[in-house]
Every structure is written in C-alpha cells, then in structure tokens.
C-alpha positions in Angstrom: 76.1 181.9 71.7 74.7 181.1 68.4 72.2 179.2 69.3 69.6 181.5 70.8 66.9 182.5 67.9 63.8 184.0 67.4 61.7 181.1 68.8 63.9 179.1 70.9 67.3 177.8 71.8 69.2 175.4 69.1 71.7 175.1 67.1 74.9 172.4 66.7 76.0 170.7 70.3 79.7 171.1 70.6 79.6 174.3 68.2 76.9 176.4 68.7 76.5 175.8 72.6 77.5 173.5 75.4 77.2 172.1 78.7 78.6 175.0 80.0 75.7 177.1 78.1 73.5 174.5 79.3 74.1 175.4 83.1 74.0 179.3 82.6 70.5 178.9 80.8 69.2 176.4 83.5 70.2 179.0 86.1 69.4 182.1 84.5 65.6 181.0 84.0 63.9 180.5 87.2 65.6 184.4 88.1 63.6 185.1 85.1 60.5 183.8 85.0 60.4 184.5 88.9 59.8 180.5 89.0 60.2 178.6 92.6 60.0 175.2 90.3 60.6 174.4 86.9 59.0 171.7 84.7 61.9 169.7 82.6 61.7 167.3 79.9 63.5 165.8 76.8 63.3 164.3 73.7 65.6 161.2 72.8 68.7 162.9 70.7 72.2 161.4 72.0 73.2 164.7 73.4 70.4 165.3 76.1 71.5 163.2 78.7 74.4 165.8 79.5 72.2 168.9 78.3 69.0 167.7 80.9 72.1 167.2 83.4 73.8 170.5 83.2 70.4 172.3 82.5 69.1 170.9 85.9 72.3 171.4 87.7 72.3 175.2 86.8 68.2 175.1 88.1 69.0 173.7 91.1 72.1 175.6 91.6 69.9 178.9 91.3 67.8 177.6 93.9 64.6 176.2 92.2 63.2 173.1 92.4 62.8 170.6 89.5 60.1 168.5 88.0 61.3 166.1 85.4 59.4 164.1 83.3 62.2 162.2 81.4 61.4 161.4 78.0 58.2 164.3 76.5 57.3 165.4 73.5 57.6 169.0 73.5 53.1 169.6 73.5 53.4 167.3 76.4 55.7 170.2 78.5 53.3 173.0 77.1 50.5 170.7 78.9 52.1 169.7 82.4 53.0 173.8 82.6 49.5 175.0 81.8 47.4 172.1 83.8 49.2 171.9 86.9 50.2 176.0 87.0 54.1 176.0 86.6 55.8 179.1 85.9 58.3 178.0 83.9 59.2 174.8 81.6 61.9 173.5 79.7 62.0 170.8 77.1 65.1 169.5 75.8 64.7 169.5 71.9 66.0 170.4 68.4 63.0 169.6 67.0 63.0 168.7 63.0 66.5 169.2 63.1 69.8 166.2 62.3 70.9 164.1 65.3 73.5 166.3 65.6 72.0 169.6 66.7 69.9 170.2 70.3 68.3 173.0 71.6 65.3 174.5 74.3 62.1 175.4 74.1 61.4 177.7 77.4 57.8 178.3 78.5 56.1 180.3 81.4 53.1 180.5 83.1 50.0 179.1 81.1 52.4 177.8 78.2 53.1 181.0 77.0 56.3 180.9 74.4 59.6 182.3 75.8 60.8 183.5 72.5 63.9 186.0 72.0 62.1 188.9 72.7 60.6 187.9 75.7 63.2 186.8 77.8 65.8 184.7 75.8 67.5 187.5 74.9 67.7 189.3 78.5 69.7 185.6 79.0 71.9 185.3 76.5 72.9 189.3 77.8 73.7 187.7 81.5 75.9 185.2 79.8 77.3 187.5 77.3 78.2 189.9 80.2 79.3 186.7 82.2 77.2 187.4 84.9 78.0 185.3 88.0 76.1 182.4 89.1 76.9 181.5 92.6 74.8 178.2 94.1 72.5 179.3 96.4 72.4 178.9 100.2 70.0 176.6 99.8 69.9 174.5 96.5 66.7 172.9 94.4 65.5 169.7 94.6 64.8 167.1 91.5 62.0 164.8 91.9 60.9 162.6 89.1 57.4 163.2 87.7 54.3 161.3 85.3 52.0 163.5 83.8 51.7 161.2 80.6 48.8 159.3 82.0 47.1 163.0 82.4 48.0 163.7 78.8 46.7 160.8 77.2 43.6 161.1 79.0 42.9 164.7 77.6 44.1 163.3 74.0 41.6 160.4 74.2 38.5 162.7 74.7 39.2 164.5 71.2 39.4 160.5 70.0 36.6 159.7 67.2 36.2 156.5 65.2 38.6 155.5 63.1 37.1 152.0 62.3 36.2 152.9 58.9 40.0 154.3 57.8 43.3 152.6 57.3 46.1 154.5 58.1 49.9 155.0 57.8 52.1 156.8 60.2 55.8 157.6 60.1 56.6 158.2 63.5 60.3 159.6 62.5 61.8 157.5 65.3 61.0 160.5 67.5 59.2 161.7 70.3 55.5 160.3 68.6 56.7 157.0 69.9 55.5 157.9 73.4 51.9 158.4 71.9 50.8 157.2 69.0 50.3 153.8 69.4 48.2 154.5 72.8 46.0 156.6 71.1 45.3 154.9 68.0 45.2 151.1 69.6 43.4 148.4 68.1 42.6 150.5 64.8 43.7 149.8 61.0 47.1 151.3 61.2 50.8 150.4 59.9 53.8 152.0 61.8 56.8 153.1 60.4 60.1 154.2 62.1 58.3 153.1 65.6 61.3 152.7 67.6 62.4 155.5 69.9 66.1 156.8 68.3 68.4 159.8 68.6 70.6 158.8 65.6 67.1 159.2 63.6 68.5 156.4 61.6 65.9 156.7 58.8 65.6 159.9 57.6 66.0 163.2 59.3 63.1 164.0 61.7 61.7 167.0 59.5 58.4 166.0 57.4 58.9 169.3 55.2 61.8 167.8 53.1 59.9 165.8 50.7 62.5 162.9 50.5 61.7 162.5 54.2 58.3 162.1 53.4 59.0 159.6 50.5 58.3 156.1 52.7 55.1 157.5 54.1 54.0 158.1 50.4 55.6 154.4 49.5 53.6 152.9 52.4 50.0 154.5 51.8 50.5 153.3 48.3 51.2 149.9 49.3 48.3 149.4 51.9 45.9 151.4 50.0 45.5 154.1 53.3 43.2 156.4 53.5 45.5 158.6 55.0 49.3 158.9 56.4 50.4 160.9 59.3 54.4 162.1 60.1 55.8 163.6 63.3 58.4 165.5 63.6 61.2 164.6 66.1 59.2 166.3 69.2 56.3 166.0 67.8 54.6 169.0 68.4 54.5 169.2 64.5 52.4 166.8 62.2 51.9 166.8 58.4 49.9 164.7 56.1 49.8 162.2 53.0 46.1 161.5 51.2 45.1 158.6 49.4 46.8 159.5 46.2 50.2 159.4 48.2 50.1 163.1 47.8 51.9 165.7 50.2 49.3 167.9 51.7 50.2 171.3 51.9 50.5 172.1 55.7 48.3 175.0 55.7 45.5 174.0 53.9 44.6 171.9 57.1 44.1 174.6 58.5 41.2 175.0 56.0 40.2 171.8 56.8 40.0 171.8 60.3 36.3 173.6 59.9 34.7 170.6 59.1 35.7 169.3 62.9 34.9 172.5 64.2 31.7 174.3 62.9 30.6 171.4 60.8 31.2 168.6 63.7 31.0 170.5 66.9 28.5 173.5 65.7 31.2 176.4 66.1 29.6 179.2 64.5 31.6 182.5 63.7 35.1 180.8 64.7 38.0 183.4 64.9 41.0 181.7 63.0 44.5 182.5 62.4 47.0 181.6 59.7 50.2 183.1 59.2 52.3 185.6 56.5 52.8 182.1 54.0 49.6 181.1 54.3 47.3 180.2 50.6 44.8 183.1 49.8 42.4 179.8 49.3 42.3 179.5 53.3 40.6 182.8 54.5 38.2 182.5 50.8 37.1 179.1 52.1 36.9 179.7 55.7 34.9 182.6 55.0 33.1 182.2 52.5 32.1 178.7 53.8 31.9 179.4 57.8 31.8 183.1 58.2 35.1 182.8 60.0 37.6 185.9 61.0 40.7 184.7 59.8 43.6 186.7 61.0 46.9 186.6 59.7 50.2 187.0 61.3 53.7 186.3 61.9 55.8 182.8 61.5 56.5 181.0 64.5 55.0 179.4 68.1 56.8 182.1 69.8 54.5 185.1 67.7 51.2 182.6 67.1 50.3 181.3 70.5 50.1 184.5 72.1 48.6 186.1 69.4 45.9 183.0 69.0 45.3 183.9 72.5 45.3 187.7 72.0 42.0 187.2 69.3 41.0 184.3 71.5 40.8 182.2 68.2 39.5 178.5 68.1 42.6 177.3 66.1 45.0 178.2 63.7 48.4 177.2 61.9 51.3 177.1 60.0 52.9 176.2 56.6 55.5 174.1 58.7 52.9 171.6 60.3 52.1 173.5 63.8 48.6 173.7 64.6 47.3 175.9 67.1 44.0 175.3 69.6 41.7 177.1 72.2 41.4 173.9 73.8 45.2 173.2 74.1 46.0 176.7 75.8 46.4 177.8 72.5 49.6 175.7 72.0 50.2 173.3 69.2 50.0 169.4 69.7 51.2 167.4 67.1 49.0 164.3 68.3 45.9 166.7 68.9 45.9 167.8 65.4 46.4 164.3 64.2 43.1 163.2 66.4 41.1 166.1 64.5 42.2 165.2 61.4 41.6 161.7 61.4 37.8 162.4 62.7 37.8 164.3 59.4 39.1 162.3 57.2 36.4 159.4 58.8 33.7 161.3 58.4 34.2 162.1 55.0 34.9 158.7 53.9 31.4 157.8 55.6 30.0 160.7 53.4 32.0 158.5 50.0 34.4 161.8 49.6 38.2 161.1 49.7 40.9 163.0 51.5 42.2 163.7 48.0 39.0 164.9 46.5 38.7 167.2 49.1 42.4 168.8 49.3 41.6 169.0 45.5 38.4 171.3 46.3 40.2 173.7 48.6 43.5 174.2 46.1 42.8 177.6 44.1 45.5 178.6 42.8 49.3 177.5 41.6 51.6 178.0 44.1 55.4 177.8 44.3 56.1 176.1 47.7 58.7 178.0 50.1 62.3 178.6 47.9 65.5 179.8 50.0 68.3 181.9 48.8 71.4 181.9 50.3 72.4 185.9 50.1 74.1 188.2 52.8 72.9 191.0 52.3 68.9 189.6 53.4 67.6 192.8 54.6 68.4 194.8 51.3 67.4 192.2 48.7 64.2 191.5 50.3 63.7 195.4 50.1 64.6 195.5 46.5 62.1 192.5 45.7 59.4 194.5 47.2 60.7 197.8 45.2 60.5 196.1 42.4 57.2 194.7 42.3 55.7 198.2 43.9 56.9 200.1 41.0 55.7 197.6 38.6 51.9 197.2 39.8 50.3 199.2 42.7 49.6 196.2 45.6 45.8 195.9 47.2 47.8 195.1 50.3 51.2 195.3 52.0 51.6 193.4 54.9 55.0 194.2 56.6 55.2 192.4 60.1 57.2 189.3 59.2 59.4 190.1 55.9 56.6 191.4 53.6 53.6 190.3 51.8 51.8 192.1 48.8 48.9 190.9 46.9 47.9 191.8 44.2 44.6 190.9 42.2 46.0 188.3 40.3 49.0 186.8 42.5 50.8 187.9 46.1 54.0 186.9 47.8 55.9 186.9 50.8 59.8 187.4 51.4 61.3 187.2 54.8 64.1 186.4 56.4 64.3 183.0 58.1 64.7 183.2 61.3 66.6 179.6 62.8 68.5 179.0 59.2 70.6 180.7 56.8 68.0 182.1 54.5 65.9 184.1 52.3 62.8 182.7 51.9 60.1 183.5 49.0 57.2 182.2 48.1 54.5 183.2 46.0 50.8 182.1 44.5 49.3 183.0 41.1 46.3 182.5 39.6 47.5 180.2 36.7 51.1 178.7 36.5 52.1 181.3 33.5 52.4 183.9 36.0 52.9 181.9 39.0 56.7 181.2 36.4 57.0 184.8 35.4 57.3 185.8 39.2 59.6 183.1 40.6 61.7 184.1 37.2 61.8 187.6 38.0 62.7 187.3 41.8 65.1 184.8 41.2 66.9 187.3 38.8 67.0 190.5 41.1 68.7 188.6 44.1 71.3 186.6 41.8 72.3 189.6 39.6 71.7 192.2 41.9 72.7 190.5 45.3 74.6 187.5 44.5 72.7 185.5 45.9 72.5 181.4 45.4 68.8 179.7 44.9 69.4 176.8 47.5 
C-alpha cells in the first residue's frame, strides 16, 4: 500500500505493490471514474507484462471494457483519453524511476490527472478496507487499439526545420523510442540508447541525475551539436544540453518557450505558469519581455494541469523537465516540448545566436539546484527553517501551498517536502554566490543540529 502518492501510483514491484494490488486498482477505477471503457497502455519495464495483465483482468472483471494500446509513452495515453473522449486511462509506468520499480498514472475525462486527492486515495481506502470485488454478471471486453498514427500526426504539425541544427538525443532506452526517430527523420541527428529496454541498461531513465546526463554531454561535444535532447523512461518528461555540453536548468525553458509563442506564433499577453522552485529570472523575463501573467503554483502534473487549465494558460512547467500546453489539453508531452524547442533553437542559430548564449542571457542570479535531506521529522524542520529566516529578515512574500517559499529582496527559497521519495528538499537563489553560500550554510546547520538530519 505504499505505493500510492501524491501524483500517482509507484513504488518497488514485489515490495511496495503487486499483482494482487494490480487487480483491486484495475477494478476499483472504472467504479470511480463512472467509466464504461478504459484506455490502457505501458511502457517497456520487465514487470508490466503481469501488471497490464492483472490491471486488465481487475477492469474487465468490474465490468468495463478495455482499450489497449500496448507499448505508449505516457503523453500518448493523456492524448488517446482527451481526442477520442474516454473517461478514464491508465498507463503502466514508473517513470524516471530504476528497472526495478513500476507504477500508474490514472487519468479521466479530458486528461485530467487522477492524483491522491482526487480519487487515488478513495482506492487505496476500498483496498485498505478490503472491499469485495465480485466479477460482474457480465464481464469487459479487451480489444487491441492504434492511436499512434493519430499522435504522430498531431506532433508533426508543431514540426519546424531543423535543417540548419545538428542534434544529439539520448533516448534512455525508454519509451522515446516509439517517437523520436519518426519525428525527427532525415534530419542531422545522432541517437543514443535507441533500443527499447526495461533493464535501462545504460543509465537509469531519469535526466535530473547529472551522471545520467553525462553521455549526452560527451556526445554533443564530440559532434559539435547544436543541441542534445533526453527523455525520460515515459517520456512525458524532456530536458536539454546546449552547445557548450551544458545542463540546462529545466525551468528556464520555460522562459524560453516565449520565443515560439509570442515571438514565432504572435501570442500577445500569454498567461504562464511555473511552479514553487521556479528561478525569479522566469516571471522578470517573461514579463518584462512579453507582458506575460506568470502564475506560480504547486509541484506536480497532478496540481499543474488542472491548474494550467483553471488560468487557461498557454504553457507552463517544471524544474523536473514537464512542460505544460493549451494545445496538448494542458498535459505535458515530452516530444511536444522537444518539437518547440528545437524550432527555437533553429531559429536562433539562423539569427547567429547560440543556445548557450542565450540560456546565458536569461540566468540572473546564483542558484543552488534542488538539495535533499534525509530527516524524520519533515514537517517540523521545514517549519523551523522558515522560523528562522522570518525572525531574521521580514519576507516581501510567503508563499505557503507547497512547503514554503519566502523572498526576500536579495535571495528566496523554497522547502518542501518531497512528495514520491524520502525527502526534504531546499533550494534557494541569491543575488551573488556569497549569499547564495551563507544560506545553504545556515539551513544546512538548523536541520543537522537541530533535527538530525543527513544532507543526501
């Protein structure tokens, strides 16, 4: 029963749930979602043949039909739910997580994010309570499903010319595989990690952990690329390299985006959000630049696709690589984002400006990346930190919907508990590194000495 979270269903398969678990969910969700058919897919780890198996079994068993579309990357279940008007959708998935963990991500009507709140915890009560789940009089049928070809075309009209660029993509032996080679056919571009593998033989399919990012980096060095572009294992998560073999912070794309958007496609006004992490150099650019109404919120699909549809934004984002559209039924596509980016990066090679130069242009301060404590007693040592800092120098804001984030004229952070791992995160942003230094130090102190705690 560990595995249900604040966003989805995941954890360890074996230890955190099972087959068993598997079934109950698969039953449980048509009752919920009120769903007569349910839209199933899967990515390729080792343990989703008998997850999609027992998952099914327990939809069918309940009475609902199925729709399976085999192998999917997780945007491509958010797009056959929303185009073709299911109520509810399943995709098999642990996302970034190791080979050895799997997982759900439930949607309903138009996409919209089944997190905790919104139904996953009404189903982990009926298990919990061991409600029964007798097979219906009449039990669901499974038919096997293509909406790929559907997906592919609605990629291909966000498609601009990539002639001018060379390109390097880590595909993270994941779900990008289905994808990326169709969409970026018969352009510059060298593939790593192309082949479709649950073991994720390579490196572990999450492009946050720098040393998963490394051969990416090697490889745009070694071809000169313009750009490189790594998936995630589902691949509803992308992040970027420039020309300089540089990380790109995620959430500075979201920055970037504008140039597709009001400079490319006219947008004026655009409502965009961010969320709690997100560099004070975003909403001062898109602003200042565009006139934009960036709204910030909380961390995760399950909070930032129905609040991107609440505003009615054009796009927004995340620090962990999920980007957000209008056009997408305000869901994140990995390969979508990819598309936009890669027009940009085009276009501002045909204008002589580099990817790097430009990142360069948008950074404004030092920042000090997410950092993780391992302490138990979260909830009182991210009250202390904010304590702490309140007394010391009154804050020009307090934000307090997703941990807590306080600025302050010449720095800001954000503490929160993690919500799928272990953690206490922090991270913070300062004017000049002095003071960026002063505030890790200071934090860093409070939850060791106060709370024990263990900088991971």
């Amino acid at each position: 029963m560990g595995a249900f979270h604040a966003y989805d269903i995941r954890g360890i398969y074996g230890v955190d749930f099972d087959k068993t678990t598997a079934y109950k969910i698969g039953y449980f969700i048509p009752i919920l979602l009120g769903a007569k058919k349910v839209l199933v897919g899967r990515d390729c780890r080792l343990s989703g043949p008998e997850v999609h198996d027992s998952l099914i079994r327990g939809i069918t068993d309940a009475g609902a039909d199925v729709d399976d579309i085999g192998y999917s990357s997780t945007p491509l279940v958010y797009f056959g739910t929303a185009s073709y008007g299911y109520k509810a959708s399943v995709q098999i998935t642990a996302s970034h997580n190791s080979r050895e963990y799997n997982g759900m991500k439930v949607s309903r009507e138009d996409a919209l994010p089944v997190g905790f709140d919104t139904g996953l915890g009404q189903i982990k009560q009926w298990i919990y309570e061991g409600r029964p789940t007798p097979p219906a009089a009449k039990r669901g049928s499974v038919k096997q499903i293509d909406i790929k070809p559907a997906y592919l075309d609605f990629l291909n009209k966000y498609k601009g010319d990539y002639s001018n660029l060379k390109i390097a993509f880590d595909l993270s032996n994941g779900m990008g595989t289905l994808f990326a080679k169709e969409l970026f056919k018969g352009d510059d571009a060298v593939y790593l990690f192309d082949t479709m593998d649950g073991n994720f033989p390579n490196h572990d399919p999450n492009p946050l952990v720098q040393e998963n990012v490394e051969p990416l980096k090697k490889l745009v060095s070694e071809i000169k690329a313009d750009v490189g572009v790594i998936f995630d294992g589902d691949a509803d998560r992308v992040m970027f390299v420039d020309d300089k073999s540089r990380f790109v912070a995620p959430d500075l794309i979201i920055a970037l985006m504008a140039l597709y958007f009001c400079d490319e496609r006219g947008e004026k006004n655009p409502i965009v959000l961010q969320e709690i992490r997100s560099s004070k150099a975003i909403a001062e650019f898109l602003s200042e630049n565009y006139n934009a109404d960036v709204h910030t919120w909380r961390v995760g699909r399950a909070f930032a696709a129905p609040k991107l549809r609440e505003i009615d934004g054009l796009w927004g984002g995340e620090l962990a690589g999920h980007y957000y559209f209008k056009d997408f039924f305000y869901s994140d596509s990995a390969m979508l984002a990819s598309m936009i980016v890669l027009r940009i990066v085009s276009s501002l090679k045909k204008q002589g400006i580099k990817l790097s130069e430009k990142i360069d242009s948008l950074i404004k301060y030092k920042n000090s990346g997410e950092i993780n404590f391992r302490v138990e007693d979260k909830a009182g040592a991210m009250e202390a930190v904010k304590a702490h800092f309140e007394a010391a120098e009154k804050p020009q804001k307090i934000m307090d919907f997703d941990g807590y984030r306080l600025e302050f004229p010449q720095w800001w952070f954000n503490i929160r508990p993690s919500n799928t791992e272990p953690y206490l995160r922090f991270i913070c942003e300062a004017t000049n590194d002095a003071l960026l230094q002063e505030k890790i130090a200071e934090t860093t102190k409070l939850i060791v000495e106060k709370f024990g705690g263990i900088r991971a």
